[in-house]
N, C-alpha and C positions, 0 to 999 in steps of 0.2 A: 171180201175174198180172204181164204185161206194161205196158209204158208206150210209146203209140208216139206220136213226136218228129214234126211236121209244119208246116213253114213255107213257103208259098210267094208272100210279099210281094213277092220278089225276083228278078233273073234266074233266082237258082239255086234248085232244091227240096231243100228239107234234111230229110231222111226220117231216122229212127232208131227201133232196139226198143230197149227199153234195161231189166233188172233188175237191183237193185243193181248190182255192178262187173262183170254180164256184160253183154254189148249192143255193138250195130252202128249205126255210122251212116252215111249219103251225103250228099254235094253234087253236085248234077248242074246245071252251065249250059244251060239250054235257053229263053232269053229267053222269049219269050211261052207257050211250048206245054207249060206243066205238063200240063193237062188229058190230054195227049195219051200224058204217060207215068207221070205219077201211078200208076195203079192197078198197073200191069205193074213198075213198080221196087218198090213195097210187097209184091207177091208172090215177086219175087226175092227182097225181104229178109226176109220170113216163111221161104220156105226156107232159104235162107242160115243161119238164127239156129235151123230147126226147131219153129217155133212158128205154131198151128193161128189166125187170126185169132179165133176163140173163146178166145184166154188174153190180149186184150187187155183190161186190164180199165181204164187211164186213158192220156187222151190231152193232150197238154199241146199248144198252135194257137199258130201265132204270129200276135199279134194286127196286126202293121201298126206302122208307118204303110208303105204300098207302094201298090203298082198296083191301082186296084180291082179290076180283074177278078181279077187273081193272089191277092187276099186273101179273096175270096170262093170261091176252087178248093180250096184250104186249109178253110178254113170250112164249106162244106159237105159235102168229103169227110170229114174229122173229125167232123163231128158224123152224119154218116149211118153212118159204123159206129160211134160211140157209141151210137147209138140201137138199132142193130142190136144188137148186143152188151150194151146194158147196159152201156156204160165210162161213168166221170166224163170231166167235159170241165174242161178249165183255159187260162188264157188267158195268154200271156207277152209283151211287146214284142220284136219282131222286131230292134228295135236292140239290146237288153240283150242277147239269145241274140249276137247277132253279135259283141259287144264283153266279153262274160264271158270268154271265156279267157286274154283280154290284160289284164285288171285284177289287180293286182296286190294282196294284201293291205296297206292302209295305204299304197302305193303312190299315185304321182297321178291325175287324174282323166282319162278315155279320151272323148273325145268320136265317136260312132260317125255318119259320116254314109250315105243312100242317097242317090245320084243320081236326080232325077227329073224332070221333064220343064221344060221351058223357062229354063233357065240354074236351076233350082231342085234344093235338098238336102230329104232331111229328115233333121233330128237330133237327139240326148240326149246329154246329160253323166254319165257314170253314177263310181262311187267304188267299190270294197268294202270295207267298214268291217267287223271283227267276223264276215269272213265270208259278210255281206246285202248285197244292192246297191242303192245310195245314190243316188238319183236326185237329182243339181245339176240338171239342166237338165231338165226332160219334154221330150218329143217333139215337136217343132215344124218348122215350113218355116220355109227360111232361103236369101235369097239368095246368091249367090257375093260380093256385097263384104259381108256382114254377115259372113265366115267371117276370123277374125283371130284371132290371137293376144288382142286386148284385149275381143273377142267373147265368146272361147273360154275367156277368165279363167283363160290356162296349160297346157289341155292340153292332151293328146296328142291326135291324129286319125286314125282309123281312116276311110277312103273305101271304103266297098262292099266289105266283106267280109259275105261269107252269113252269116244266120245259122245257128249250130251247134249239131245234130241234141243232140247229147250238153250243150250249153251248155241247150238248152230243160226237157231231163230236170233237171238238175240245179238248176233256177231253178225246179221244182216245189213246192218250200215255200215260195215267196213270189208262189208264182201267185195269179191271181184265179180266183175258182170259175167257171165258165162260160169266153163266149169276149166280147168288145166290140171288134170291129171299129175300129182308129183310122183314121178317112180325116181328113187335112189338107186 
């Protein structure tokens, strides 16, 4: 069975199939208009990969924090072909997906923010310790003079990068079962 990757909290939709070390992923910036291309870039990437939507058997949703409406386009297209299907649904932070590939084992802590509307961030402190990721800070809004160094208690900053198709698959052993929506 397949695993397919879907986040769209964010400007960009981060779609991925992903089996063991085989699998595809995308970032596509399309500011507000997931809805619009959602379904037509998953069928690409069905073909692309050769995989019938009936071998998706779990889907792993980025949970938020982001745009309501973009987090709810995610949300309910994941969980309507889960349903359809019969896939597990699992639920990961859209900031962790974003900031996983930059964390370094034992390395310092990645602070990943999203730009969001009225001089406002949202963001997490995340660590990989042991290979699991270590959440310093949960998810929170944060204004642009709360963002410092002495804030940030030394790390590094990640500003709006997507989160990643392949970072969501991989964060699926420390997912939460289902999906819970983060709105700040």
């Amino acid at each position: 069975m397949w695993t397919l990757t879907l986040d769209t909290a964010t400007p960009y939709l981060s779609l991925g199939l992903f089996r063991g070390e085989e699998g595809v992923g995308r970032v596509v910036r399309l500011g507000r208009k997931h809805e619009e291309a959602l379904f037509g870039l998953l069928d690409d990437l069905l073909r692309e990969v050769g995989v019938e939507r009936e071998e998706i058997g779990t889907l792993v949703l980025g949970e938020g924090p982001g745009s309501y409406t973009g987090l709810r386009i995610a949300l309910a297209a994941g969980i309507g072909i889960a349903l359809a299907h019969r896939a597990k649904v699992f639920g990961v932070s859209s900031l962790l997906a974003a900031c996983w590939p930059f964390l370094e084992e034992g390395g310092p802590p990645l602070t990943a923010l999203f730009t969001a509307r009225n001089g406002l961030y949202y963001g997490a402190t995340y660590a990989r310790r042991e290979g699991k990721p270590l959440v310093l800070e949960p998810p929170r809004k944060l204004k642009a003079p709360e963002i410092s160094r002495a804030q940030l208690q030394g790390s590094h900053l990640l500003l709006d990068a997507p989160p990643d198709p392949r970072a969501l698959y991989e964060l699926l052993p420390f997912a939460r079962d289902g999906v819970e929506p983060l709105y700040l």
